[in-house]
N, C-alpha and C positions, 0 to 999 in steps of 0.2 A: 245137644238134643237133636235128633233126627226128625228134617223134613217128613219121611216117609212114615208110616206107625209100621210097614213090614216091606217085606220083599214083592210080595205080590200086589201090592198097591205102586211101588216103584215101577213095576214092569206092567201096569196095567196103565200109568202115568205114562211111559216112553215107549208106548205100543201107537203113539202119537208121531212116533220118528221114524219116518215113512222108508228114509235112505237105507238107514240102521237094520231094518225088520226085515227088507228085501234083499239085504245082503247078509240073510243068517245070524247077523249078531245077537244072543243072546245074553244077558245077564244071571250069572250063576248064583253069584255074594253079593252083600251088600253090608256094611258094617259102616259106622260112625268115622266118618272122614277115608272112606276105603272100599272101593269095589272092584272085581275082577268079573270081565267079560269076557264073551271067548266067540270066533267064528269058525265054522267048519271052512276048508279052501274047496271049492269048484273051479270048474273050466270058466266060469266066469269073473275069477278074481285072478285069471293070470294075463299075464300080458305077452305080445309077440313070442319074445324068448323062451315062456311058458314058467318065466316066475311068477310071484305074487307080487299084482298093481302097486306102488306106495300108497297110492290114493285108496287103495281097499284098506291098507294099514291103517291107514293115518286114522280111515273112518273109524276103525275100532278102537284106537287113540281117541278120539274126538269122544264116542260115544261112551268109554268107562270113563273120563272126567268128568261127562256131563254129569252120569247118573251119581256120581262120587263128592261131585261139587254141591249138586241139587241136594244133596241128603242131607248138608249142612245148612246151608243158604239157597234159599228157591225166591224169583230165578238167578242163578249163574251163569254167564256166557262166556267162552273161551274170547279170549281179547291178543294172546299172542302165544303159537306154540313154537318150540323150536324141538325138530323132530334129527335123530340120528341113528339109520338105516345099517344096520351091522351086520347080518346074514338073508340069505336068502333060506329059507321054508322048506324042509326038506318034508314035512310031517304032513299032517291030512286034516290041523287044525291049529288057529293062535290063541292065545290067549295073552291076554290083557289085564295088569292091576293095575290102578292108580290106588296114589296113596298122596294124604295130603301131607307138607310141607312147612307153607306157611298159611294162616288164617287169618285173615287182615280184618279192618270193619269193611274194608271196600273193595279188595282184592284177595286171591289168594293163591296159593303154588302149588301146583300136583304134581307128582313124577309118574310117569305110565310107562312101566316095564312090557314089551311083549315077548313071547316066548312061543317056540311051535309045543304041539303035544310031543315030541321026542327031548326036549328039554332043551333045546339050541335059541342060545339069546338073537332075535328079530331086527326088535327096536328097542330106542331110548327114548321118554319123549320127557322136556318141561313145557309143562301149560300154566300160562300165567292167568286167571281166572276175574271176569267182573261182575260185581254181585248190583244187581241191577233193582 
């Protein structure tokens, strides 16, 4: 059963995550143990060299667990991810699923694929999730 009763209640829920909203993240999907977000890339998500931040990654990592984990169990908070940085962004936006895992009573496991819009794998992430 889903936290949320739709989509539009989720994203009127995480219009709360101030980081999130200022760094373009939006929320496309939302399905029972499963969301995909997506950010467009600006000149403010790259860094020196003129890639994209980790830390802007990560955010969109951070942010399609939460809304993913929350749909199950509210609240959930990330407790431990372990993130693996595979390509650099050649596209003009990422995109983000999480998909859950495992579903514990008190924990539980998402994997957060990202991807640019030209289809070039990003990230990997596991998020190990506490349901509070």
């Amino acid at each position: 059963m889903s936290a949320f009763q739709s989509i539009e209640e989720a994203r009127a829920y995480f219009e709360g995550d101030r980081f999130a909203r200022e760094s373009g993240i939006t929320l496309d999907e939302l399905a029972c143990e499963q969301s995909v977000c997506s950010m467009p890339l600006t000149d403010r998500h790259r860094n020196a060299e003129g890639g994209v931040m980790g830390g802007a990654i990560f955010t969109l990592i951070d942010f399609a667990f939460a809304v993913a984990a929350n749909n199950t169990h509210r609240p959930t908070v990330a407790q431990q991810v372990s993130v693996n940085f595979l390509s650099g962004s050649r596209g003009s936006r990422l995109i983000a699923t999480a998909s859950c895992k495992k579903n514990g009573k008190t924990s539980c496991v998402y994997n957060v694929d990202v991807v640019d819009d030209l289809g070039r794998d990003i990230a990997q992430a596991v998020v190990t999730g506490f349901k509070l």
